[in-house]
Each structure stands twice: as C-alpha cells, then as structure tokens.
Biopython code that builds the backbone (N, CA, C, O; Angstrom):
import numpy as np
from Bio.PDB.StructureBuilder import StructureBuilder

atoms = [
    (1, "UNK", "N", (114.317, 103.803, 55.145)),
    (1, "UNK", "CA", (113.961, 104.502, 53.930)),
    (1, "UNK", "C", (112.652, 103.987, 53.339)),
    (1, "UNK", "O", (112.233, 104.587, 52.349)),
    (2, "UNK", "N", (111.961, 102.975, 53.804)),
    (2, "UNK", "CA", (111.270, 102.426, 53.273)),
    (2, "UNK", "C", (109.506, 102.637, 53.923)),
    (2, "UNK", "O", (108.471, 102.272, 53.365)),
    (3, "UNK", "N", (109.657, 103.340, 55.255)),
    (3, "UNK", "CA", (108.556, 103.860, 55.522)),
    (3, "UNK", "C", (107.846, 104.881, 54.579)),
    (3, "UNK", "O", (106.650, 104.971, 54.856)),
    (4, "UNK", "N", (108.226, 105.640, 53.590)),
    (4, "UNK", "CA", (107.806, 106.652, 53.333)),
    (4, "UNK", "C", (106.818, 106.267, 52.014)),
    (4, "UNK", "O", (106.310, 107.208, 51.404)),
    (5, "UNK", "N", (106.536, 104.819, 51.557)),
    (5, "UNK", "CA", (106.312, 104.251, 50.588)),
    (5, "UNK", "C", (105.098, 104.923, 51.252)),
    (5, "UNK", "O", (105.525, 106.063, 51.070)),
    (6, "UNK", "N", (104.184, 105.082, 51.738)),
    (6, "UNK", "CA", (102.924, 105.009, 51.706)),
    (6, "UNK", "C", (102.480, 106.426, 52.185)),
    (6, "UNK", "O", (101.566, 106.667, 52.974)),
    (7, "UNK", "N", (103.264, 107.276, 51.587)),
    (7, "UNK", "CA", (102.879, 108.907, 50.872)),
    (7, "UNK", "C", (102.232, 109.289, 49.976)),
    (7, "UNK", "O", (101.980, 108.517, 49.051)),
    (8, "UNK", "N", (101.903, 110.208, 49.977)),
    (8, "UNK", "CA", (100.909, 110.831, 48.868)),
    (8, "UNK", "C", (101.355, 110.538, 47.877)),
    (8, "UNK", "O", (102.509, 110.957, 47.786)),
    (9, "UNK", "N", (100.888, 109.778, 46.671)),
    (9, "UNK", "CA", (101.182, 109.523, 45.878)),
    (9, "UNK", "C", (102.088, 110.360, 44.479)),
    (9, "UNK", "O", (102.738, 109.914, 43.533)),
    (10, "UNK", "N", (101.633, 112.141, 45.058)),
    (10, "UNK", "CA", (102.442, 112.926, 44.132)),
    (10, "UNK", "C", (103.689, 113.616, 44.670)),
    (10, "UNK", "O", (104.103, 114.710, 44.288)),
    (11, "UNK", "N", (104.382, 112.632, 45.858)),
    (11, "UNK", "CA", (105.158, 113.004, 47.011)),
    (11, "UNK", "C", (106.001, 112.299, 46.042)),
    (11, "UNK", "O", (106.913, 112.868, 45.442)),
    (12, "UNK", "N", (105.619, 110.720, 45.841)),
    (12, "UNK", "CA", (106.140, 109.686, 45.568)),
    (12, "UNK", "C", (107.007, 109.632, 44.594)),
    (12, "UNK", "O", (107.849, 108.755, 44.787)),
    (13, "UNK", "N", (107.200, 110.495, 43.167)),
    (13, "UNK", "CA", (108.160, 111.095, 42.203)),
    (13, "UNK", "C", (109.312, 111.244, 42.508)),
    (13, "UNK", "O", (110.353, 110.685, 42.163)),
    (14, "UNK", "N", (108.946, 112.460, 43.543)),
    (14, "UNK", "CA", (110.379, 113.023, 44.013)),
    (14, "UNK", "C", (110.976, 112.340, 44.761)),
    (14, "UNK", "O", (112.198, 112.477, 44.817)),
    (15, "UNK", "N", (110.237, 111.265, 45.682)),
    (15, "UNK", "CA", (111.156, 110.672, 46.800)),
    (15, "UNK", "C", (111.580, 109.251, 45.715)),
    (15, "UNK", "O", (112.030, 108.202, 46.175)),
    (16, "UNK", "N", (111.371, 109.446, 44.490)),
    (16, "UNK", "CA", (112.127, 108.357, 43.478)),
    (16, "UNK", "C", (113.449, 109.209, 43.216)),
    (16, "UNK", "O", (114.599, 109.063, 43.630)),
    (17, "UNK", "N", (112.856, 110.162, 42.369)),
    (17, "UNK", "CA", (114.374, 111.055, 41.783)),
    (17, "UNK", "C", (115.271, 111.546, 43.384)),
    (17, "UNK", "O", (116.476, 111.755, 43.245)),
    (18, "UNK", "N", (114.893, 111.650, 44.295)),
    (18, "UNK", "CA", (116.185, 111.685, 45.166)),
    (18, "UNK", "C", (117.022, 110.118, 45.411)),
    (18, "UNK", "O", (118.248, 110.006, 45.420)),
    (19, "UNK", "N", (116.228, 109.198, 45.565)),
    (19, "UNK", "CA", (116.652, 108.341, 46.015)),
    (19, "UNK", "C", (117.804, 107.921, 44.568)),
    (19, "UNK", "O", (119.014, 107.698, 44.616)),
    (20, "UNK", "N", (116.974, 107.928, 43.492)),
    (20, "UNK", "CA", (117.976, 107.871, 41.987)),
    (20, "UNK", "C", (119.539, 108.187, 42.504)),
    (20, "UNK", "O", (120.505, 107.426, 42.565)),
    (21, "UNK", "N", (119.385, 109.915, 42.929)),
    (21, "UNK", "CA", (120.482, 110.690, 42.817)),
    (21, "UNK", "C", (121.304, 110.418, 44.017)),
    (21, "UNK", "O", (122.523, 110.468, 43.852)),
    (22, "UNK", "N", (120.800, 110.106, 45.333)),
    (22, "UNK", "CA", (121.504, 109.173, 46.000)),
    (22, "UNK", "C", (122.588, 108.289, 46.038)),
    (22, "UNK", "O", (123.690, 108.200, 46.580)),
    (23, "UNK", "N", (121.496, 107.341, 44.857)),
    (23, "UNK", "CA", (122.469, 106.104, 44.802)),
    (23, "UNK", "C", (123.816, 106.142, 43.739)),
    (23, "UNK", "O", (124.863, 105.508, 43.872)),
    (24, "UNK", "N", (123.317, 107.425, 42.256)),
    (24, "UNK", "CA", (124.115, 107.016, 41.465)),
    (24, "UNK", "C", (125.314, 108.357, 41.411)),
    (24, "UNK", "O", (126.396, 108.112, 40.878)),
    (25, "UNK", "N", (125.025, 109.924, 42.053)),
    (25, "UNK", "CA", (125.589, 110.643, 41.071)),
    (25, "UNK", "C", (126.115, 111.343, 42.543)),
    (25, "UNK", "O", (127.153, 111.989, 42.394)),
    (26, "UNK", "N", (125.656, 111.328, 43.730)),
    (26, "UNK", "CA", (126.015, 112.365, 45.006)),
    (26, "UNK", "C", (127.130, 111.715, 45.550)),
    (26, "UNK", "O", (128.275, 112.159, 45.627)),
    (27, "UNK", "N", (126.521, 110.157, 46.081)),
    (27, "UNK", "CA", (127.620, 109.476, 47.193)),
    (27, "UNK", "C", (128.148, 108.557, 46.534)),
    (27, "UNK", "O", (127.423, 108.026, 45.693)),
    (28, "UNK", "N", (129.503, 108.076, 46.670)),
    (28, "UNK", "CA", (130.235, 107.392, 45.772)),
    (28, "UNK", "C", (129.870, 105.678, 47.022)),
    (28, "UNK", "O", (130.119, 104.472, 47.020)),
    (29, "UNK", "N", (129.428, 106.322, 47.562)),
    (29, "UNK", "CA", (129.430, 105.355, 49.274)),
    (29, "UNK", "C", (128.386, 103.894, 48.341)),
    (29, "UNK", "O", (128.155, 103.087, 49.241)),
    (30, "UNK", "N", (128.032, 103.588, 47.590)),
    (30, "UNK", "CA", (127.595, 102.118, 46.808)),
    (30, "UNK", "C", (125.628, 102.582, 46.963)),
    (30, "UNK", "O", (124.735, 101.849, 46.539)),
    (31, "UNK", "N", (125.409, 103.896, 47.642)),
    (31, "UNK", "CA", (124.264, 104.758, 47.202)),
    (31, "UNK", "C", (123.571, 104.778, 48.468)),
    (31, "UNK", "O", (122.480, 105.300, 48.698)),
    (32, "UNK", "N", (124.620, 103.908, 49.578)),
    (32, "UNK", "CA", (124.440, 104.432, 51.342)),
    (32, "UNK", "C", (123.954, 106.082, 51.353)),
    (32, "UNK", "O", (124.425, 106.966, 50.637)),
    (33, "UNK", "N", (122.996, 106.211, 52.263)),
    (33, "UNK", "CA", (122.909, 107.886, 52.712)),
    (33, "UNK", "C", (123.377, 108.168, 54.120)),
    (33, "UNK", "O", (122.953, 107.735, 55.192)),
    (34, "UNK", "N", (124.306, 108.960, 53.857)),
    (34, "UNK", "CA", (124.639, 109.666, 55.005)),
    (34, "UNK", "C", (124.101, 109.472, 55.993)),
    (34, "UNK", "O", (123.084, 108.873, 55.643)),
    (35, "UNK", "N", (124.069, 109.630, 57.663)),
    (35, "UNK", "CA", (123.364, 109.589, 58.932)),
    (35, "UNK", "C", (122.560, 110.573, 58.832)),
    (35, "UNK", "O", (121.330, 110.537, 58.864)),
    (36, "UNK", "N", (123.143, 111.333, 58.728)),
    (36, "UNK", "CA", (122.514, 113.308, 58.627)),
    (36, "UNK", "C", (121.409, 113.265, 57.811)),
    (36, "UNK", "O", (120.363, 113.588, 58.374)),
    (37, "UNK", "N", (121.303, 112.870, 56.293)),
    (37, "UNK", "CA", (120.101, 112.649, 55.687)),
    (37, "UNK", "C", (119.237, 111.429, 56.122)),
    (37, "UNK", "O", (118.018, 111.568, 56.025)),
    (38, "UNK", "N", (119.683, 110.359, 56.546)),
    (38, "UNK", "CA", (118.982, 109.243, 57.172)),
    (38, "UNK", "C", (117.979, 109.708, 58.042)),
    (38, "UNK", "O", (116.894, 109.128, 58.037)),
    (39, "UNK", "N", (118.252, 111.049, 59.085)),
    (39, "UNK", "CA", (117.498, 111.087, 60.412)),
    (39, "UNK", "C", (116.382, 112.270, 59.960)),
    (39, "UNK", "O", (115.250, 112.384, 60.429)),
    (40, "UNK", "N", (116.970, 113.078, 58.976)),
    (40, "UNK", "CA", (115.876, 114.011, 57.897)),
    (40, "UNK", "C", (114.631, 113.574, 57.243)),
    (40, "UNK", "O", (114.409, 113.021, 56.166)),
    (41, "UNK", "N", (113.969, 113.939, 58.100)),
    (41, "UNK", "CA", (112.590, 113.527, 57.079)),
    (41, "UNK", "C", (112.594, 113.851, 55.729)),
    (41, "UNK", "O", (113.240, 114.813, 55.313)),
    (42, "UNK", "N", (111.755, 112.945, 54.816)),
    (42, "UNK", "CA", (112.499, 113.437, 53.401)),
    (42, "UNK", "C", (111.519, 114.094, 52.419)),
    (42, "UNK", "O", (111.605, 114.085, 51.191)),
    (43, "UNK", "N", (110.096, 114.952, 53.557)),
    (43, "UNK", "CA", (109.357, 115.830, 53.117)),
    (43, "UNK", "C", (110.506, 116.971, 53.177)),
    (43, "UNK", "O", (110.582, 117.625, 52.137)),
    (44, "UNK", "N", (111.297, 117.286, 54.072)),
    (44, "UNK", "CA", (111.936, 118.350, 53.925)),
    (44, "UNK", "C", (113.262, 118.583, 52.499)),
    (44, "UNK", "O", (114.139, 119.417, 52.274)),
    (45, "UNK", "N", (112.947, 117.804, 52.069)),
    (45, "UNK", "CA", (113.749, 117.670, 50.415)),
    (45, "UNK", "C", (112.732, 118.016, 49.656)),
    (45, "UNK", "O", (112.870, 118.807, 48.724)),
    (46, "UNK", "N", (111.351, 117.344, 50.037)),
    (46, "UNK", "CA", (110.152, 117.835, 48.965)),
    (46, "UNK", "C", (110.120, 119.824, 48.890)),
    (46, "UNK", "O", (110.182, 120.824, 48.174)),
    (47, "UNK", "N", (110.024, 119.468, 49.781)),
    (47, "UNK", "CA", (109.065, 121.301, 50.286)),
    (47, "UNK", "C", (110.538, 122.676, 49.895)),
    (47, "UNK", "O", (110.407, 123.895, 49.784)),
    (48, "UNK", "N", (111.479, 122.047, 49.809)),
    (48, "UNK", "CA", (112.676, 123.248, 49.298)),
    (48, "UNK", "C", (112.674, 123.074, 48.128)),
    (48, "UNK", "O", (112.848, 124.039, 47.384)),
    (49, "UNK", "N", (112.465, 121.709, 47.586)),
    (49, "UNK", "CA", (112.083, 121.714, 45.987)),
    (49, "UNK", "C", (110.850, 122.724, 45.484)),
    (49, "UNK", "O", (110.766, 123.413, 44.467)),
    (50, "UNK", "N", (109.849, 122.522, 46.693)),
    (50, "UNK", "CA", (108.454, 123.307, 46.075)),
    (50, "UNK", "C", (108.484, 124.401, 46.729)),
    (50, "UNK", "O", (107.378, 124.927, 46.610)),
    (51, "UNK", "N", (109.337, 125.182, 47.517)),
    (51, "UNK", "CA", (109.842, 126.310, 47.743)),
    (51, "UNK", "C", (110.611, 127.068, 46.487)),
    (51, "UNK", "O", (110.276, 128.193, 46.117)),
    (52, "UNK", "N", (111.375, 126.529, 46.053)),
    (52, "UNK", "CA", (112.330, 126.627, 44.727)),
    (52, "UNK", "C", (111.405, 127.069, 43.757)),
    (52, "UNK", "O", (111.212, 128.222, 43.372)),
    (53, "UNK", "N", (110.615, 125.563, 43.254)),
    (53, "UNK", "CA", (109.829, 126.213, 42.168)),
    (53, "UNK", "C", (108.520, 126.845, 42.222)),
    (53, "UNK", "O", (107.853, 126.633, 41.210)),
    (54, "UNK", "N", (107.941, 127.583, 43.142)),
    (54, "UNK", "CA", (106.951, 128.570, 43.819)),
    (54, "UNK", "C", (107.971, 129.947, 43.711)),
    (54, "UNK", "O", (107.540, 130.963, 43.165)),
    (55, "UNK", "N", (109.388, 129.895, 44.288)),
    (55, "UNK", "CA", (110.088, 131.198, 43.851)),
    (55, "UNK", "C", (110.187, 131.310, 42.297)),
    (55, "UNK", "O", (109.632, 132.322, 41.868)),
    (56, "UNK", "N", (110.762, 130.512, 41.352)),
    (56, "UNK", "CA", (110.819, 130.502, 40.284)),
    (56, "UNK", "C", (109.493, 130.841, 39.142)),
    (56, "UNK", "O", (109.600, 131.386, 38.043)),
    (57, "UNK", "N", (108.251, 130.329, 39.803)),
    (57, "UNK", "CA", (107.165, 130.994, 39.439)),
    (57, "UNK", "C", (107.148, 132.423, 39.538)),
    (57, "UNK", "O", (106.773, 133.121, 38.595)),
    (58, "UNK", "N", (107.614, 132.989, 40.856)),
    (58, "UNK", "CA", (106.980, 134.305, 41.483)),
    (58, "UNK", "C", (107.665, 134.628, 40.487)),
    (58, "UNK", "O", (106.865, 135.229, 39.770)),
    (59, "UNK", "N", (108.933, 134.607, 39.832)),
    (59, "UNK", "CA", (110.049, 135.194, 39.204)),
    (59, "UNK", "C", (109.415, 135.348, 37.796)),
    (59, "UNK", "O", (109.419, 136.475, 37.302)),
    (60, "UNK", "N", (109.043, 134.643, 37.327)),
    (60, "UNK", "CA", (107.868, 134.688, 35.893)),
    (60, "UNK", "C", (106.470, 135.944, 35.834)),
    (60, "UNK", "O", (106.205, 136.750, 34.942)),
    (61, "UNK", "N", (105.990, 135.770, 36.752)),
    (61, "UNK", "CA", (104.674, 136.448, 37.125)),
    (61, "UNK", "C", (105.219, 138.127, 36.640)),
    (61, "UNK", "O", (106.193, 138.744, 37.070)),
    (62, "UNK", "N", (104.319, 138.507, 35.727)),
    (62, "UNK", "CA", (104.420, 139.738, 34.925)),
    (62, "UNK", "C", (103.519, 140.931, 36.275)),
    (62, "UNK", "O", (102.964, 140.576, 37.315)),
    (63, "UNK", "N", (103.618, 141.794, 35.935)),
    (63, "UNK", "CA", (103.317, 142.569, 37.268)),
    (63, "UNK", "C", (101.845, 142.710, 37.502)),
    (63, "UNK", "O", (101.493, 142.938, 38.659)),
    (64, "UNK", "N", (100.682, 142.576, 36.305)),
    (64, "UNK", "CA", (99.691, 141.914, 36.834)),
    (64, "UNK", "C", (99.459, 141.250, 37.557)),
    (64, "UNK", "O", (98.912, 141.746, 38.542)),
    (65, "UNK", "N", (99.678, 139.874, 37.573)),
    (65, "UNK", "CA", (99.689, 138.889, 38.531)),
    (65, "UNK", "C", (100.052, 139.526, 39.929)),
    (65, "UNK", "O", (99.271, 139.627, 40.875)),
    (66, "UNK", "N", (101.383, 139.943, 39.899)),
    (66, "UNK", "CA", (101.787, 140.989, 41.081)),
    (66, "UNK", "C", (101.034, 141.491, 41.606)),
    (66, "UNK", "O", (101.020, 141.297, 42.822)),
    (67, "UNK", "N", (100.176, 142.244, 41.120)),
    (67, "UNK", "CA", (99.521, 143.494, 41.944)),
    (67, "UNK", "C", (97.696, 142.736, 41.953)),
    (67, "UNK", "O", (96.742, 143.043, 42.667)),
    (68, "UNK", "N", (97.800, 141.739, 40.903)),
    (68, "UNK", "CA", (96.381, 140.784, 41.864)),
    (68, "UNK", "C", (96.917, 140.088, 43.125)),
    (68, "UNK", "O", (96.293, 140.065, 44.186)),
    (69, "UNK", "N", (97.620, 139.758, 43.011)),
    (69, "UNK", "CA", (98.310, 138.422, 44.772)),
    (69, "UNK", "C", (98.524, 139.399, 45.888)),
    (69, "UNK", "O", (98.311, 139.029, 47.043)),
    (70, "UNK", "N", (98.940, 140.654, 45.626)),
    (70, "UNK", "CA", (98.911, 141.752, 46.552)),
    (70, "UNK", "C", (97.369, 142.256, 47.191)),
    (70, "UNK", "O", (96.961, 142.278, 48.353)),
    (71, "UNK", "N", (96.671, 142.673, 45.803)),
    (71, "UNK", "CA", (95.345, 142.781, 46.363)),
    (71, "UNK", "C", (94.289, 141.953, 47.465)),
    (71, "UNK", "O", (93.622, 142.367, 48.413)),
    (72, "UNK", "N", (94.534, 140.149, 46.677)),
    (72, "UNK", "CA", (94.279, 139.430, 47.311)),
    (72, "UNK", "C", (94.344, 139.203, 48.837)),
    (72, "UNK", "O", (93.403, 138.873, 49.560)),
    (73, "UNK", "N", (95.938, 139.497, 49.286)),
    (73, "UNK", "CA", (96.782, 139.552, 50.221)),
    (73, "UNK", "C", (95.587, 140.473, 51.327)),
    (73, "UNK", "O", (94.710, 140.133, 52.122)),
    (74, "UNK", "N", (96.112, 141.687, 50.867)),
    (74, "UNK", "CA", (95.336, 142.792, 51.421)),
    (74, "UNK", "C", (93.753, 142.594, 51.904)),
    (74, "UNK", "O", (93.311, 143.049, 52.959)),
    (75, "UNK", "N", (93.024, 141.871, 50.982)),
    (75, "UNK", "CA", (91.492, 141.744, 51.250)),
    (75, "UNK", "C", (92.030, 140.500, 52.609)),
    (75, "UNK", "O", (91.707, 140.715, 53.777)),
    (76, "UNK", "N", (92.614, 139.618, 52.329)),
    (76, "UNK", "CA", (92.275, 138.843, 53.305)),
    (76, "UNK", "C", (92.730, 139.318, 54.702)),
    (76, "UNK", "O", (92.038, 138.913, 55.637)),
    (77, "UNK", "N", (93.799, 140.124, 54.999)),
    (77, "UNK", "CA", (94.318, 141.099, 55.849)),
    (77, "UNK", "C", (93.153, 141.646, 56.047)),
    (77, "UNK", "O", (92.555, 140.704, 56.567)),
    (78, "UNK", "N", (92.346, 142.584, 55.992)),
    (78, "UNK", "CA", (90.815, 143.507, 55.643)),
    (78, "UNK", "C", (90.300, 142.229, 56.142)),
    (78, "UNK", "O", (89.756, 142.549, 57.199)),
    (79, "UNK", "N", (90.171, 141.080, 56.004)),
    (79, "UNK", "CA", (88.848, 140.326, 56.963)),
    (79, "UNK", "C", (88.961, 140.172, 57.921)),
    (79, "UNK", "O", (88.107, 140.451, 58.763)),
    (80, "UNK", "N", (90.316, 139.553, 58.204)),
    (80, "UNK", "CA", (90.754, 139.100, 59.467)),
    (80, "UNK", "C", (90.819, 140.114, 60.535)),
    (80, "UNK", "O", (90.893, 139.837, 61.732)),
    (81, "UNK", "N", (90.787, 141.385, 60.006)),
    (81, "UNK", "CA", (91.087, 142.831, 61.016)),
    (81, "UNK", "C", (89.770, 142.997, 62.061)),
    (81, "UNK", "O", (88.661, 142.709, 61.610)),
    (82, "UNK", "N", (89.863, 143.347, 63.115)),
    (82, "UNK", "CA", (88.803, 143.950, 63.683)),
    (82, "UNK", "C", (89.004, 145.446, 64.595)),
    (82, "UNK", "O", (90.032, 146.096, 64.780)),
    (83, "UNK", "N", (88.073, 145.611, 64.910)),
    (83, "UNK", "CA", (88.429, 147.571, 65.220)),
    (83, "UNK", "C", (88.634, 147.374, 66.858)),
    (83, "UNK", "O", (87.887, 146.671, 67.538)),
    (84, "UNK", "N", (89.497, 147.935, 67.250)),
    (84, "UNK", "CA", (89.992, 147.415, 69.008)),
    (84, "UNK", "C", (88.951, 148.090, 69.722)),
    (84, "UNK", "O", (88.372, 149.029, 69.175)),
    (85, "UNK", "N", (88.692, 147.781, 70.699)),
    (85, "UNK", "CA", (87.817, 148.155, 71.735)),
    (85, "UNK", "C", (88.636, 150.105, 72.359)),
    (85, "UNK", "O", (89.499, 150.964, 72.182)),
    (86, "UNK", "N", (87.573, 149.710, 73.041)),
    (86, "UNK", "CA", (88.408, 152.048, 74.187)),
    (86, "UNK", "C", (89.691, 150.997, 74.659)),
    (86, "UNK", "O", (90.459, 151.072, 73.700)),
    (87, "UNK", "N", (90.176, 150.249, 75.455)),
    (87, "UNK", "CA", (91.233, 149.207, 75.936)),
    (87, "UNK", "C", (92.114, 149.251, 75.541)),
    (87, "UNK", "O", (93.214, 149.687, 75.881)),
    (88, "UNK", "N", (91.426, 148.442, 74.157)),
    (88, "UNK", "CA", (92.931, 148.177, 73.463)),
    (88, "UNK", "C", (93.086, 149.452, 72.753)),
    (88, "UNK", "O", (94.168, 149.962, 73.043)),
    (89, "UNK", "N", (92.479, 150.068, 72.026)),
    (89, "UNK", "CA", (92.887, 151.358, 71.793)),
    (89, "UNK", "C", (93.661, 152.406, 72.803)),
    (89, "UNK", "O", (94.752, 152.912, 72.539)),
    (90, "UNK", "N", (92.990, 152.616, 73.867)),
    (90, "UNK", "CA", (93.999, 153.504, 75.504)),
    (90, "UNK", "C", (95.971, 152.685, 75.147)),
    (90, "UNK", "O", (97.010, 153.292, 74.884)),
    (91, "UNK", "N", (95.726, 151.195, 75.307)),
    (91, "UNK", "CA", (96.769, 150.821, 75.308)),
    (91, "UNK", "C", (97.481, 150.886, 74.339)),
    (91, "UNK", "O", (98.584, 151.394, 74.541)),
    (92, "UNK", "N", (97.202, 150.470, 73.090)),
    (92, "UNK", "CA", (98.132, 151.139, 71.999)),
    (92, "UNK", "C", (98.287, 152.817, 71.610)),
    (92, "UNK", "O", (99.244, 153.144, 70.908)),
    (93, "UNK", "N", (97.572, 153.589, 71.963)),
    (93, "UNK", "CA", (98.111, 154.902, 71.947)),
    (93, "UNK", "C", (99.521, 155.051, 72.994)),
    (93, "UNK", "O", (100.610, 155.529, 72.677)),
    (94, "UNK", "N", (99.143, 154.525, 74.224)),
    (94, "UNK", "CA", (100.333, 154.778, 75.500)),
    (94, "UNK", "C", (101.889, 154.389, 75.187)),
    (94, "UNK", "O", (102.998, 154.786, 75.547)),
    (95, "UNK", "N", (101.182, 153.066, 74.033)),
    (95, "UNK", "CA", (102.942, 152.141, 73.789)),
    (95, "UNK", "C", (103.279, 153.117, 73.099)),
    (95, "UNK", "O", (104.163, 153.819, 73.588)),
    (96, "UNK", "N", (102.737, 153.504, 71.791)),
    (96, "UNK", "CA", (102.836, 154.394, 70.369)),
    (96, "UNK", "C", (103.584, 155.819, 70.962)),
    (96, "UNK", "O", (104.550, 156.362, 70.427)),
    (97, "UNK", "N", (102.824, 156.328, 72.323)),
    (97, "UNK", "CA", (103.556, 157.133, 72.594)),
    (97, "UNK", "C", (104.872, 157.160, 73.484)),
    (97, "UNK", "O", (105.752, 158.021, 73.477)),
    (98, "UNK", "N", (104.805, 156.229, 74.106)),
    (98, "UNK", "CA", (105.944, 156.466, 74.871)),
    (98, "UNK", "C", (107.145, 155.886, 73.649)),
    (98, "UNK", "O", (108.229, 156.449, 73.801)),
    (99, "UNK", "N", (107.119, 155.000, 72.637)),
    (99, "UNK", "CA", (108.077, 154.856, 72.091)),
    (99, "UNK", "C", (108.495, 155.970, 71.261)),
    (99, "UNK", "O", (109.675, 156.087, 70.930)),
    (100, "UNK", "N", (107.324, 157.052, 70.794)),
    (100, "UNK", "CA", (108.192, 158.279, 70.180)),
    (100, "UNK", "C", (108.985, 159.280, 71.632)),
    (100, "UNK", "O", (110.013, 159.892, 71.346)),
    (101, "UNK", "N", (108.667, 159.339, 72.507)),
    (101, "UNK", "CA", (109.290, 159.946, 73.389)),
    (101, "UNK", "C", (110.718, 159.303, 73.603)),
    (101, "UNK", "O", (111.772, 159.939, 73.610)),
    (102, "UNK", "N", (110.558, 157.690, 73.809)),
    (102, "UNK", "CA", (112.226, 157.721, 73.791)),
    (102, "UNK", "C", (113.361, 157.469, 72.649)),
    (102, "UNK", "O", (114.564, 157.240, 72.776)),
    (103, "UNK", "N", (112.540, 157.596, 71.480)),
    (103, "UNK", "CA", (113.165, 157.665, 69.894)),
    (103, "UNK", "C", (113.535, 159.622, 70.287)),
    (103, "UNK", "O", (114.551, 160.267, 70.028)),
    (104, "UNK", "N", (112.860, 159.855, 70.647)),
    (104, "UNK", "CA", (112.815, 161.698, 70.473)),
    (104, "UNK", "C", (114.560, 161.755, 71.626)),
    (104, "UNK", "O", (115.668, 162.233, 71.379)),
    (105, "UNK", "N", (114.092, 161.130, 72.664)),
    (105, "UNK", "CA", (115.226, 161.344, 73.685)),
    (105, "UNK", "C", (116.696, 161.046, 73.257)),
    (105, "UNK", "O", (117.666, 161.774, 73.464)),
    (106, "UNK", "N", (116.683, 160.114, 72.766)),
    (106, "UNK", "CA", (117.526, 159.152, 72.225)),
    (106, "UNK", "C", (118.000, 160.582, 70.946)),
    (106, "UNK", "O", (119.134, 161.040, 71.083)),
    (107, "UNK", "N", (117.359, 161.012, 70.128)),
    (107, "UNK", "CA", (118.347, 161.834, 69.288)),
    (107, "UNK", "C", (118.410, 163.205, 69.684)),
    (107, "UNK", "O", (119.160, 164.038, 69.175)),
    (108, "UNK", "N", (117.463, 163.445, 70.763)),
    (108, "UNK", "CA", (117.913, 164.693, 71.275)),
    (108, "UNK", "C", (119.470, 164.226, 71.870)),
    (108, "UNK", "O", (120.454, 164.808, 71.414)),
    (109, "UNK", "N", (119.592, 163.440, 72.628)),
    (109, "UNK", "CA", (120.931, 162.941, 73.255)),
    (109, "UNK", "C", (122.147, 162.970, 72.302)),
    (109, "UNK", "O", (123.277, 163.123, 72.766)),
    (110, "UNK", "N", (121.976, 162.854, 71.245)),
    (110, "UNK", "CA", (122.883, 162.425, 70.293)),
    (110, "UNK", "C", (123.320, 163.852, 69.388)),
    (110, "UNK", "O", (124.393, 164.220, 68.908)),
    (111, "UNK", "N", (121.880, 164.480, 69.409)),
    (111, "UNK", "CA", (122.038, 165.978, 68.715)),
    (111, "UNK", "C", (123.134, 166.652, 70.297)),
    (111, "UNK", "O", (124.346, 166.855, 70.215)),
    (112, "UNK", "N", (122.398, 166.849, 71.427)),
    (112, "UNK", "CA", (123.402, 167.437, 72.174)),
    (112, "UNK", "C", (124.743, 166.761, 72.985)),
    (112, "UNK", "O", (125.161, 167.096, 74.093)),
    (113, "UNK", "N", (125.349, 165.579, 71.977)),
    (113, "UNK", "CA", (126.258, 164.944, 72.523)),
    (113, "UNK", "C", (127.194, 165.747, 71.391)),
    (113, "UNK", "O", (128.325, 166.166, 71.636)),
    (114, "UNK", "N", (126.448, 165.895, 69.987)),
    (114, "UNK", "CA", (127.353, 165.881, 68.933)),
    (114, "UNK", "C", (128.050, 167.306, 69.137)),
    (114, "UNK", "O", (129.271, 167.445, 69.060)),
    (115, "UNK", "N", (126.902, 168.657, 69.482)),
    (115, "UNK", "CA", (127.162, 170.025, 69.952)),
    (115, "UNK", "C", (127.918, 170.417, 70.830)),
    (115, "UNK", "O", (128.491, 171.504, 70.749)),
    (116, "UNK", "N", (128.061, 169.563, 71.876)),
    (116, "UNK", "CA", (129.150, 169.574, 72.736)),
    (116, "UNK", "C", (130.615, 169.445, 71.997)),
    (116, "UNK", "O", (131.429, 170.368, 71.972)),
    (117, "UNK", "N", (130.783, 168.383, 71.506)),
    (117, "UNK", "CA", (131.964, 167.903, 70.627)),
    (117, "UNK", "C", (132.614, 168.983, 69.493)),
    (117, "UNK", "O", (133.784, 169.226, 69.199)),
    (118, "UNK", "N", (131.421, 169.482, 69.023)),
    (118, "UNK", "CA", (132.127, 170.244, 67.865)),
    (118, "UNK", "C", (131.881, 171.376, 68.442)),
    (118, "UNK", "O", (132.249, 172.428, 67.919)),
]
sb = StructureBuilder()
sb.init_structure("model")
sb.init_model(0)
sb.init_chain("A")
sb.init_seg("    ")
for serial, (resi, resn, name, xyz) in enumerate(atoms, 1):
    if name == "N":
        sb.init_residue(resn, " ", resi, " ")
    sb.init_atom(name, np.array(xyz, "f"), 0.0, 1.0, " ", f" {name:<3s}", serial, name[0])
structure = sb.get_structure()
C-alpha cells in the first residue's frame, strides 16, 4: 500500500480518504484490505470517483452547455474526417449495398413466410 506515496500529488487526497474508510467504517478486519482490493490498483478507485463526479456535472449542465459540448464534439469529428479516395468509396458503396439487399431479403422472407400462414 505504500508504493503509491509518490503520486500525483492531487491523487494523494483520495488515496487518504479511501485508506480512512478502509480502516475505520468498511472492514471490521482491524482496517486489513481485502486480497481483491490489495491486487487493484488504487487509480481505479480514483477514476470511478472522477467518473461519478464528471456524470454528476453532466447532470447540472443547463442545455446550453449541452448543445456547446455537442458542437464542439462535432467540429472535432469535422477535422479528423477525410473524403475517401474512388477505393474506398467503390468499397463502401458495395458493403452499403449488399447489406440493404439482405435486410430487403430477410423481410421479404418474413413478409412471405407470414402470407403463407395466414
């Protein structure tokens, strides 16, 4: 437990308040941790904490904010894009089409499975 002393210093909080809750309020065990948490790195306690309160933010954010982080989103999507070559274009038309042909087959099958029946 004692490797982790020499973490980022704003790591260092939380890996106090777990260790706190450890010793006094979870395990009755004299503030032993479990094997299971022993072999857990104990960034992965950080990052569901700052998962948590990153959701709890999103949950605040009035729909402005919303529809700027979306925009944002989008522009950076828009940079990263580039326009496919004749190639890759030939090849994604061929996939595009053959998957509506066997979506099409597939409920034609089902339309004349059902006509039969009734």
């Amino acid at each position: 437990m004692k490797e982790h002393k020499e973490e980022k210093p704003e790591m260092q909080e939380d890996i106090e308040k777990i260790e706190k809750t450890a010793k006094t309020e979870e395990f009755p065990t004299g503030g032993e941790l479990p094997k299971k948490f022993e072999q857990q790195p104990t960034q992965m306690f950080i990052a569901k904490k700052r998962d948590q309160e990153k959701q709890q933010e999103e949950k605040k954010q009035g729909w402005k904010e919303k529809l700027k982080d979306f925009l944002r989103e989008c522009r950076r999507v828009l940079k990263i894009t580039k326009k496919p070559n004749s190639f890759e274009f030939k090849t994604i038309v061929k996939i595009s089409g053959l998957g509506i042909i066997i979506i099409g087959l597939i409920g034609f099958a089902i339309h004349f499975i059902k006509e039969l029946l009734l």
